[in-house]
N, C-alpha and C positions, 0 to 999 in steps of 0.2 A: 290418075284420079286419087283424091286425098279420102281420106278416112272419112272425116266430115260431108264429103258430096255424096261416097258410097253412101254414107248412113240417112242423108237428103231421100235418096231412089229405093230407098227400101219399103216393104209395107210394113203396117203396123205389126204385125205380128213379128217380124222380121226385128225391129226396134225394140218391142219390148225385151226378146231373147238376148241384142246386144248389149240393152242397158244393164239386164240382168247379168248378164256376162262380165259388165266392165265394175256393178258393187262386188261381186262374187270375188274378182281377180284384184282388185285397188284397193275394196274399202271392208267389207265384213270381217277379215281377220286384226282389223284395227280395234273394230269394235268388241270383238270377241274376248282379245285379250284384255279389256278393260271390264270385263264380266254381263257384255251390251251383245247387241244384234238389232236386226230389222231387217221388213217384208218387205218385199216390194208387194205392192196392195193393186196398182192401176197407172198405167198410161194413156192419156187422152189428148189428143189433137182438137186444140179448140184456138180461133182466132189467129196462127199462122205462131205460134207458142204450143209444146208440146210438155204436159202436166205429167209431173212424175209423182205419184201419191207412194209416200213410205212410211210403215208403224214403227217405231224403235219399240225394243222388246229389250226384259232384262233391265239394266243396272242403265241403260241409255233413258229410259221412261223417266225416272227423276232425277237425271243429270243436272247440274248447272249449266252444263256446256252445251246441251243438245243442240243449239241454236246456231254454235258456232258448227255440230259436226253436220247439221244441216247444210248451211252455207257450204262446207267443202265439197262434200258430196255434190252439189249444185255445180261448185266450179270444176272439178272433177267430171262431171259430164260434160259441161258444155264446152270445155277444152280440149276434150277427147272425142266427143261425137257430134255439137249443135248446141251453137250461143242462145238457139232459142228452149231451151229445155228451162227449166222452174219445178224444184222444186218442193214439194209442199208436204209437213209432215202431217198425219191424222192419228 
């Protein structure tokens, strides 16, 4: 079974700990050393698409680029756990 179907049969709770997991271990130390971070704030299953809500904190809030480290983070999940992941800064 691949990563991706494990993380299909998971519960939510379950998902959100991985997701947590996988910014923790891929992506926060990226951001960290650019003087940035961010929350995970909420994961929501809605429509057969599962909502990843994140704050950038730090030096990420008036970036230029937030947009683009959005987008990676996105593809970052969904290459790693579910094409159907989005996600969405607040």
């Amino acid at each position: 079974m691949t990563e991706q179907e494990k993380f299909q049969q998971m519960t939510i709770v379950q998902k959100i700990n991985t997701i947590d997991k996988v910014l923790e271990e891929n992506i926060r130390d990226f951001l960290i050393k650019d003087n940035g971070d961010m929350d995970l704030i909420d994961v929501v299953e809605k429509n057969n698409l599962l909502f990843v809500y994140i704050e950038f904190q730090g030096a990420c809030v008036s970036c230029a680029s937030a947009g683009g480290t959005q987008a990676s983070i996105e593809n970052i999940l969904q290459r790693m756990l579910a094409p159907e992941i989005r996600v969405v800064s607040i």
